[in-house]
matplotlib code that plots the C-alpha trace (Angstrom):
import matplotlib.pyplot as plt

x = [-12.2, -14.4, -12.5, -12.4, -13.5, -11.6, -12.2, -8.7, -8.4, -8.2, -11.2, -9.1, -11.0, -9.3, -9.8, -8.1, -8.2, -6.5, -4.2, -5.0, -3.1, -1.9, -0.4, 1.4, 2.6, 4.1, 5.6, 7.3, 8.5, 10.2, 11.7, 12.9, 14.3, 16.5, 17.6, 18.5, 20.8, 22.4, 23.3, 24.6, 26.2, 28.6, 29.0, 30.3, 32.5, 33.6, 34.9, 36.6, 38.3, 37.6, 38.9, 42.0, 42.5, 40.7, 44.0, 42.1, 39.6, 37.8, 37.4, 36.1, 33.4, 32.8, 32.7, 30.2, 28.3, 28.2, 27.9, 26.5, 24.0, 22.7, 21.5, 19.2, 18.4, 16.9, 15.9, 12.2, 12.0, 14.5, 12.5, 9.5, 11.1, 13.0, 10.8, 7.6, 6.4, 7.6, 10.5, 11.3, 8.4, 5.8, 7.0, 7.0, 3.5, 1.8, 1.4, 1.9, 2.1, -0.2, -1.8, -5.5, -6.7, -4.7, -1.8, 2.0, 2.8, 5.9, 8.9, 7.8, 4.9, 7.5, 9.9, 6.8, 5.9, 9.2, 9.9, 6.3, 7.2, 8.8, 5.5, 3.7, 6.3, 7.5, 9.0, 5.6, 3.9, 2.8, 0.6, 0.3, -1.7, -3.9, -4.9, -5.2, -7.7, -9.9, -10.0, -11.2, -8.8, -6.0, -4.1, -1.3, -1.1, 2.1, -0.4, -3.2, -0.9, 0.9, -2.5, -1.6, -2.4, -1.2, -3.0, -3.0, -1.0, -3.3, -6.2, -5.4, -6.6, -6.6, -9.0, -9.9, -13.5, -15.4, -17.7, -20.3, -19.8, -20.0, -21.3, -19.2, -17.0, -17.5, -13.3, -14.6, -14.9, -13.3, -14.0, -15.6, -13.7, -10.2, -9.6, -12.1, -8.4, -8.0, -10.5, -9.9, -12.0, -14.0, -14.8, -16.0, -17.9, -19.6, -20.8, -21.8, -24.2, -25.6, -27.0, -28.8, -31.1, -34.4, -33.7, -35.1, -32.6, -30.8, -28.0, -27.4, -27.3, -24.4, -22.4, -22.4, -21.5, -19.0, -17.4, -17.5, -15.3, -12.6, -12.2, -12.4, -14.9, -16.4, -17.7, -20.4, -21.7, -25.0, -27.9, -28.7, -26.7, -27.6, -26.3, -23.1, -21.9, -22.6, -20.3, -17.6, -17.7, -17.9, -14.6, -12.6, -13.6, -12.4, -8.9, -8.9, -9.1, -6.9, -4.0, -5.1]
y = [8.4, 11.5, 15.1, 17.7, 21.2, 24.1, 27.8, 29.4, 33.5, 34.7, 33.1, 30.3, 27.2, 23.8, 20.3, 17.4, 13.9, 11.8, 9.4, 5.7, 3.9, 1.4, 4.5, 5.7, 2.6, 2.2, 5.8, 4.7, 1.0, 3.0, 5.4, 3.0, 1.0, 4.3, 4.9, 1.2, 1.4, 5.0, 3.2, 0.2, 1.7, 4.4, 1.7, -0.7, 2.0, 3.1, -0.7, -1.4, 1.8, 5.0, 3.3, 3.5, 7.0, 8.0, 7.7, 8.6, 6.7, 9.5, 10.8, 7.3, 7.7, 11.6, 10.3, 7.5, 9.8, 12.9, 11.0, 7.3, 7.6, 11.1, 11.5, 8.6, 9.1, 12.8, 11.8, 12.0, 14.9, 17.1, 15.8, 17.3, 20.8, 20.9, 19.2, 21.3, 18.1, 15.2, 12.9, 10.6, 8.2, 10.2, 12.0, 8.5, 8.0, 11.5, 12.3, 14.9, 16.1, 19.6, 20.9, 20.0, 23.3, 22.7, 25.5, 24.4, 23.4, 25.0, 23.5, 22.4, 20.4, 18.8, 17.8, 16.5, 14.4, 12.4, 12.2, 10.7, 8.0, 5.8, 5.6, 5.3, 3.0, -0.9, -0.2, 0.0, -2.6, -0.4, 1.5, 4.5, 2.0, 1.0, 4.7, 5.4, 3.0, 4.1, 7.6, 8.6, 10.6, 8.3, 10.2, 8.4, 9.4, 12.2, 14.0, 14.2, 15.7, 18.2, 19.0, 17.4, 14.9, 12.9, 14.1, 12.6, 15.3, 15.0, 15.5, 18.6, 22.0, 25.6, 27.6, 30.9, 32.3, 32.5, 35.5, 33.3, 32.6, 36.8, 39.5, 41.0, 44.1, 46.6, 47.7, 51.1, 49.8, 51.4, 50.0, 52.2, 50.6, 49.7, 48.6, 46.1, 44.1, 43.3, 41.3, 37.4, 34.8, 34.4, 37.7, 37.7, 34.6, 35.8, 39.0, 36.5, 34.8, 37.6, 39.2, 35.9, 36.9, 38.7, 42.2, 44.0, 41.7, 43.4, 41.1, 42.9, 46.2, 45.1, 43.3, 46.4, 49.1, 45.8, 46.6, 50.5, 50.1, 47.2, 48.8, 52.4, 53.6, 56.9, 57.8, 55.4, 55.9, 53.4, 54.6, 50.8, 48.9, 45.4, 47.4, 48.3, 45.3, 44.0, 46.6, 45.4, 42.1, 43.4, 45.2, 43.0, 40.4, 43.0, 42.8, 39.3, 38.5, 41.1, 38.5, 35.6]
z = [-4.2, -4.5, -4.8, -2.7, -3.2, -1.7, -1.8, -0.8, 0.7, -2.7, -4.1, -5.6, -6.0, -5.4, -6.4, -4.9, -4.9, -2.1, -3.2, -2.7, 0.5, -2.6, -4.7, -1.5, -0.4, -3.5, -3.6, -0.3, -1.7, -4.3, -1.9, 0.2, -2.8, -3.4, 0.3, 0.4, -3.1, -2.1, 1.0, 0.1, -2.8, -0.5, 1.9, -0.4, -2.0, 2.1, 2.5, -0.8, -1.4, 0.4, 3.7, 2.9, 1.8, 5.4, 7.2, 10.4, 12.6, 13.3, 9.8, 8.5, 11.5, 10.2, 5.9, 7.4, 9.4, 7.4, 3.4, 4.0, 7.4, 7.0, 3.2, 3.5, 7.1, 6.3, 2.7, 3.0, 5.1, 2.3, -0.9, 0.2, 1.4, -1.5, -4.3, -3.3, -1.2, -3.9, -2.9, -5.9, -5.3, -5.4, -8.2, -10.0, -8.9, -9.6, -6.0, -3.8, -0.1, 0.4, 3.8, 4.1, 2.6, -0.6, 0.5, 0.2, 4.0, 5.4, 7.2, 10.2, 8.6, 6.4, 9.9, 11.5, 9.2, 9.0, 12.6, 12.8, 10.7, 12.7, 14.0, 11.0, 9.1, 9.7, 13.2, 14.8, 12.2, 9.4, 12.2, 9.5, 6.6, 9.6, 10.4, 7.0, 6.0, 9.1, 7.3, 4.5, 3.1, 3.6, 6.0, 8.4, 11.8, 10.3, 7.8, 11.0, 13.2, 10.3, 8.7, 5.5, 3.2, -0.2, -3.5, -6.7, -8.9, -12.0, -9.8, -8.5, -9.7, -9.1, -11.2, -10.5, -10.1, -12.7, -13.3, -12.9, -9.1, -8.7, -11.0, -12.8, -12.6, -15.0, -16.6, -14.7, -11.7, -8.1, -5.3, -2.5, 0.8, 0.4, 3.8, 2.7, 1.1, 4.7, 6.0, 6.8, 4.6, 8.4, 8.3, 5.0, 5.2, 8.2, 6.1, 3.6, 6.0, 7.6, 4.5, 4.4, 7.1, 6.5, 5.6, 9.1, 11.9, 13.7, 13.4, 10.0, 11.8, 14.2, 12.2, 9.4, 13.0, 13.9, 10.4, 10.2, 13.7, 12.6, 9.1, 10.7, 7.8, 8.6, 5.1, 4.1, 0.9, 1.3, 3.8, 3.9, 6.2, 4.3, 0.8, 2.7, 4.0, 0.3, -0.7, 1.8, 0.4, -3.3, -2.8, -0.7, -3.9, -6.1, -4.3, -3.9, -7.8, -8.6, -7.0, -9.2]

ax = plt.figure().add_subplot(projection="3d")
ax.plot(x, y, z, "-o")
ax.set_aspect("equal")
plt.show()
């Protein structure tokens, strides 16, 4: 399975590697296994000797509820919140859940996920390992609608830039435009694009007036507008680096 290269908003480059559909199929035997022995276990405990000190029908329905059907029910969904997108299986197999552009998903990716399963899992056939081998990152129908995916956990990287991939910052250095901090990674990829064009289009000159008005920059420093908007970028890279 080839890697995956991603360049995060604060120039933080990320390797991945999907995990295999066998390594998460296993990651999910195992979890299952658990579920299956944490339920069996409290329900075998619940007949043979908690029964009787639940005096009250309705508090045997609540212990059953509330300790022996929830837990196991909502296990998948609370390993990953809690366990930084790991239940115990994947832990065991190196794996990991991350959003597709190598971030930590949040809460409602994690809920979406596990109330896709029933879809994805045995009720409906396995239809998740079917999806997943039609892609080619392995992704069951719950990572494609979440905008996640399964990496392998020794695969994945962060490595900051090197100053190699931009020239380097003198220890003196001050950046000119510090509204520059706020610009989106669009934004600055677009800037990065346009001073690809030939030195005289206009494009250059109306992306560098676009700038001047969303940053509200009045004091330009460059009478070239090509050398200001590589200014732009220089600082907002300055700002981004300074948060590695």
């Amino acid at each position: 399975m080839a890697k995956t290269g991603i360049l995060t908003g604060q120039f933080v480059r990320i390797q991945q590697t999907p995990a295999s559909i066998g390594e998460r199929m296993l990651a999910q035997l195992i979890d299952w296994f658990i579920q299956s022995v944490y339920f069996i276990g409290w329900l075998y405990l619940f007949m043979n000797y908690i029964s009787d000190l639940l005096v009250f029908d309705s508090l045997q329905v609540l212990f059953v509820f509330l300790v022996i059907i929830l837990p196991p029910l909502f296990y998948g969904f609370l390993a990953e919140l809690f366990f930084n997108g790991q239940t115990f299986g994947k832990r065991i197999m190196k794996t990991r859940v991350v959003k597709a552009n190598g971030s930590t998903p949040g809460i409602g990716a994690y809920l979406l996920r596990w109330m896709l399963m029933i879809i994805d899992g045995p009720i409906m056939s396995g239809l998740g390992v079917l999806v997943m081998i039609i892609n080619k990152d392995n992704r069951r129908i719950g990572d494609l609608a979440a905008g996640t995916l399964v990496i392998k956990l020794g695969n994945y990287r962060r490595m900051g830039i090197s100053l190699e991939e931009f020239a380097p910052f003198s220890r003196n250095y001050r950046p000119a435009y510090p509204a520059a901090e706020g610009l989106s990674l669009e934004q600055v990829s677009l800037i990065e694009q346009t001073l690809r064009l030939k030195e005289n289009d206009p494009r250059i000159h109306a992306l560098a007036d676009q700038v001047k008005q969303t940053l509200h920059i009045t004091n330009v420093h460059e009478t070239d507008d090509a050398a200001f908007l590589w200014h732009v970028r220089r600082d907002y890279q300055y700002y981004a680096l300074e948060e590695i």
